[in-house]
C-alpha positions in Angstrom: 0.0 0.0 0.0 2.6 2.5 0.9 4.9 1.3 -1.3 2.5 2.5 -4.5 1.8 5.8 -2.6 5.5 6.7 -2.3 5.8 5.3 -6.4 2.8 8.0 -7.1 4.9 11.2 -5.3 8.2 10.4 -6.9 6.9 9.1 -10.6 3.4 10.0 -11.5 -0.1 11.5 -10.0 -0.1 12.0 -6.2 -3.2 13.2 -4.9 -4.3 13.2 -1.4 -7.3 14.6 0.6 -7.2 16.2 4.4 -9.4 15.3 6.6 -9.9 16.5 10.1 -11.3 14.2 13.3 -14.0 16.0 15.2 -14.6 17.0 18.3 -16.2 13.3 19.2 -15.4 10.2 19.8 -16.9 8.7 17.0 -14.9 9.3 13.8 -16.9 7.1 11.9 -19.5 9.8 10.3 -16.3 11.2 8.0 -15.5 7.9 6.7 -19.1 7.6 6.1 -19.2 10.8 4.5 -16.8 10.0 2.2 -17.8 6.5 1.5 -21.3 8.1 0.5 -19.4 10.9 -2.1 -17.2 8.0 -3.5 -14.1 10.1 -2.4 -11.9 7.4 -2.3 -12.3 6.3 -6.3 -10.6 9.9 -6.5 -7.3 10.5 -4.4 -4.4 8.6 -3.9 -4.4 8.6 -0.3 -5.9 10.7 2.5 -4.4 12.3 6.1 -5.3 12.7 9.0 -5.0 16.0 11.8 -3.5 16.3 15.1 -5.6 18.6 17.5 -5.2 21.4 14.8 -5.1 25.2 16.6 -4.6 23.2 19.6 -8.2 22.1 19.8 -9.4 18.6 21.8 -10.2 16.0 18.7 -10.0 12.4 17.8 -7.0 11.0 17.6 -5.4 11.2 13.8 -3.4 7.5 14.6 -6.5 5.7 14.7 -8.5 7.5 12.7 -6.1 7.3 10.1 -6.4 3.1 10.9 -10.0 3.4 10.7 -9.5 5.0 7.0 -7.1 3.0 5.8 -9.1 -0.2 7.0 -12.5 1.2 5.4 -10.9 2.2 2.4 -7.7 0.7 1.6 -5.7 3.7 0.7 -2.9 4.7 2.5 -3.2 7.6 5.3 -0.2 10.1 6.5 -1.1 10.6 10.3 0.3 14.0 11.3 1.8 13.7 15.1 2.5 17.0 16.6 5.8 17.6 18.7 3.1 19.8 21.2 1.5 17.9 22.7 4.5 15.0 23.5 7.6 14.2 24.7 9.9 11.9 23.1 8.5 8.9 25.1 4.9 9.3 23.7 6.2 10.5 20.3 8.2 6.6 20.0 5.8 4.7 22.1 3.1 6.2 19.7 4.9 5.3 16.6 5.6 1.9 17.7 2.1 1.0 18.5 1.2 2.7 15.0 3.6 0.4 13.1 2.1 -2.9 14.0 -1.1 -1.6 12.9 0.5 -0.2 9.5 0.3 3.3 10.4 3.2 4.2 8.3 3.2 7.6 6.4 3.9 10.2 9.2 3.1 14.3 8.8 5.7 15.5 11.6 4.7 19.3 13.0 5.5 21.5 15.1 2.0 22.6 16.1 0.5 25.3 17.0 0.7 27.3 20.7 -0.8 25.5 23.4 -1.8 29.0 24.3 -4.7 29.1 21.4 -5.9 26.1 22.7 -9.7 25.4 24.2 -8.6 23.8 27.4 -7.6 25.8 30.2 -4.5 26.3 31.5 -3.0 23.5 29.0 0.6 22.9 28.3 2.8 22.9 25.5 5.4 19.8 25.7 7.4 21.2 22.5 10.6 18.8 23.3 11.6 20.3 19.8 10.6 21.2 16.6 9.3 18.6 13.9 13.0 18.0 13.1 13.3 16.0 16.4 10.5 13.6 14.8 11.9 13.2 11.4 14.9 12.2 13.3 13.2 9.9 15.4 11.7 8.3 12.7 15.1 8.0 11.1 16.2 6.3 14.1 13.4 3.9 14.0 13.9 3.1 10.1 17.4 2.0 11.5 16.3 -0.6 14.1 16.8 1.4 16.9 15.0 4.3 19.5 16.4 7.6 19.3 18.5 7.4 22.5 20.1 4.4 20.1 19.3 1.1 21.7 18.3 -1.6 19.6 14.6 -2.4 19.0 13.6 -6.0 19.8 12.2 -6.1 16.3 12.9 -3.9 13.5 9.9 -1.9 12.8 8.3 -1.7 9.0 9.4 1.4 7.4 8.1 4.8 8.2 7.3 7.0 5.8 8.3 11.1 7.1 6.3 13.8 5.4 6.9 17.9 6.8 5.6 20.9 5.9 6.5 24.5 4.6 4.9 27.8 4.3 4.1 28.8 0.3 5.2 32.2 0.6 7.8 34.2 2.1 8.8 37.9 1.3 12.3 36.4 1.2 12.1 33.4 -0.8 15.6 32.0 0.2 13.9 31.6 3.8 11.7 29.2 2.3 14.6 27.1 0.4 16.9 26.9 3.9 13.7 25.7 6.0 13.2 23.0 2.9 16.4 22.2 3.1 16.7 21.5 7.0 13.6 19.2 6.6 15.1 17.0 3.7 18.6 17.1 5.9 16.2 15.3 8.7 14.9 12.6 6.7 11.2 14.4 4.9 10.5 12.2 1.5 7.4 14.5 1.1 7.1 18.3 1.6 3.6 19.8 1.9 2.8 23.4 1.2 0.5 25.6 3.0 -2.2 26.7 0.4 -1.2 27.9 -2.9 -3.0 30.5 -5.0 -0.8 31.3 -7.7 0.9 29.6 -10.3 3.8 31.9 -10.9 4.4 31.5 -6.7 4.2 27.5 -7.7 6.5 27.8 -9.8 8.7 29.2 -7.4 8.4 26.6 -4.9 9.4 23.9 -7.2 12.6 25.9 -8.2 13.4 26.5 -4.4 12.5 22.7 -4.0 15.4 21.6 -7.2 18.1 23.6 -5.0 16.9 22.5 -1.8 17.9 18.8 -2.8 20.7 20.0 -4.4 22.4 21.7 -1.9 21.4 19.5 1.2 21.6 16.4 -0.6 22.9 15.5 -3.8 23.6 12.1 -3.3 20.7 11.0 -1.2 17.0 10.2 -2.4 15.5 13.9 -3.0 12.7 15.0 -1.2 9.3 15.7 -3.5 6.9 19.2 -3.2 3.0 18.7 -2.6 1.3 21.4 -3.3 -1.6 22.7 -0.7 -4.7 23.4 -2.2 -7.7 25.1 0.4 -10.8 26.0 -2.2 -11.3 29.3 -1.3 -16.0 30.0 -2.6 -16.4 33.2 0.2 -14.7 36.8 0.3 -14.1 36.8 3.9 -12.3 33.4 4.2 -9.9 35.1 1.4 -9.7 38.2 3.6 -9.1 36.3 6.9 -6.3 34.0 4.9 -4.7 36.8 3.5 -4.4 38.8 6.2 -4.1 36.5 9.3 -2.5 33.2 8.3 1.5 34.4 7.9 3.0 32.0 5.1 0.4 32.5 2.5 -0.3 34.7 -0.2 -3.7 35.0 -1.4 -3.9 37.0 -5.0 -5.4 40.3 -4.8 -7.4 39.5 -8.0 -8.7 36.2 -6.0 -10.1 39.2 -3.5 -11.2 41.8 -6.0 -13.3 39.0 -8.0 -14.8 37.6 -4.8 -15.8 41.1 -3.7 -17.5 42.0 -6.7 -19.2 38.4 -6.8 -20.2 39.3 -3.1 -22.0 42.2 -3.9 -24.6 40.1 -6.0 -25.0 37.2 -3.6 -24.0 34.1 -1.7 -24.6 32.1 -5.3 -22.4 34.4 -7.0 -19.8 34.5 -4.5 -19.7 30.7 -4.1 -19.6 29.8 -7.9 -17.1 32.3 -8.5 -14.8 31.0 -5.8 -15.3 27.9 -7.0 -14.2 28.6 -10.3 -11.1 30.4 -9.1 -10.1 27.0 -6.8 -11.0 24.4 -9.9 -8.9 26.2 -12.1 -6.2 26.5 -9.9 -6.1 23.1 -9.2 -5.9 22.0 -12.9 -3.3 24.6 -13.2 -0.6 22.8 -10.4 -1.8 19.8 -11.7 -0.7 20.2 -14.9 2.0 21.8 -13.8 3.2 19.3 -10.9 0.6 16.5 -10.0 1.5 16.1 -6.6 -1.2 17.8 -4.5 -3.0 17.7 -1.4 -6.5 19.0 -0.9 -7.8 20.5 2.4 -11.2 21.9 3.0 -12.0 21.3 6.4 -13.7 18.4 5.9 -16.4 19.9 2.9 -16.2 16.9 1.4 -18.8 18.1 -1.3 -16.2 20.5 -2.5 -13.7 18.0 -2.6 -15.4 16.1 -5.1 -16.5 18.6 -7.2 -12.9 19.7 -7.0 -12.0 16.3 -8.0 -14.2 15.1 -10.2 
């Protein structure tokens, strides 16, 4: 299973879909969901959230079983370094590998701070490099403080992340590079909403290998999509998420579809996010579609 998803990002189509666990402890209604919308005929793969903005939801390890079980498609579990030290971050993995929960998203995470419980913690032992390494360490037989395991776990697959924009682009290239120095086979990109910034991204990708790693396997770019159908998700994106750039045309065309209605706005937001996604596809077909679990979107996006 994995081995054909990691074939797809390095040779041919990679597409994979976002979903996020809810505040329940069920998880079974989104794999329902997109059972009923055939989503799985349509993507490569799907992933899973960890407690994104620090919010209380279902675990991404086993709901990323759950999916892979239902649907049998591979799922990249993110695992946050926030909210666990490095006992819980191997004792999680280990548990996860028997179960072949193998493609992992390491983060950071976001600040404990944002978080709806009260007074809750940050563990934060390091950044996601400290899990790329770990996993590194487990892909060699052994726990990261280098003592043998008692049986060598199946490989482990280490996706990261990276902002799409930057006002200094060669930011970008030394964060890509520190990630494919750690051990990343697959770097995702916050949402992008430009082609020419696309473009970009894949030339800052070619020199990241280059100069971190010319001799090892390279790491590959996903590109982010998030289908943007109202003006103020646009306005909130562009002006409160740092790390991504949201045309000004994008905004301009929304506000003027606004100001005839919700229809308008939607179908004209929709247009903007299905072209853009045939765009990077024909440009680079390794994407990753988020939208919050409007699963409707995805497949029109999709199909």
């Amino acid at each position: 299973m994995f081995d054909k998803l990691i074939d797809k990002l390095n040779n041919g189509t990679f597409i994979t879909l976002e979903t996020t666990p809810a505040h329940s402890p069920i998880f079974s209604p989104i794999i329902d969901k997109i059972a009923e919308l055939e989503l799985d005929k349509l993507v490569d793969g799907f992933s899973t959230t960890d407690n994104p903005l620090a919010k209380l939801k279902y675990n991404p390890l086993f709901a990323a079983k759950m999916l892979q079980d239902r649907f049998h498609k591979p799922v990249i579990a993110t695992m946050s370094m926030r909210d666990r030290n490095k006992i819980a971050l191997q004792s999680d993995l280990l548990g996860a590998n028997e179960v072949d929960v193998r493609a992992i998203l390491a983060l950071t995470g976001d600040p404990a701070t944002i978080s709806d419980q009260p007074h809750a913690k940050g563990v934060f032992e390091g950044d996601s490099s400290l899990l790329l390494d770990i996993i590194s360490a487990f892909n060699s037989g052994m726990n990261y403080a280098g003592k043998p395991l008692a049986v060598q776990p199946q490989q482990i697959y280490p996706f990261a992340v990276i902002n799409s924009y930057a006002k200094n682009p060669k930011t970008l290239q030394k964060k890509m590079q520190k990630k494919i120095k750690h051990g990343a086979i697959g770097i995702i990109t916050q949402p992008v909403y430009d082609l020419e910034n696309a473009k970009l991204l894949l030339e800052l990708k070619e020199n990241a290998n280059q100069e971190c790693c010319p001799e090892q396997k390279r790491a590959e770019l996903i590109f982010g999509i998030f289908p943007i159908t109202k003006l103020r998700t646009a306005q909130f994106l562009s002006a409160h998420v740092p790390g991504i750039n949201v045309p000004n045309s994008w905004i301009e065309a929304l506000r003027t579809a606004n100001a005839k209605g919700i229809e308008e706005e939607y179908k004209v937001g929709f247009e903007l996010s299905k072209k853009l996604f045939e765009d990077l596809k024909d440009l680079h077909p390794k994407i990753h579609l988020m939208t919050a679990n409007q699963f409707k979107i995805a497949k029109d996006i999709l199909s």
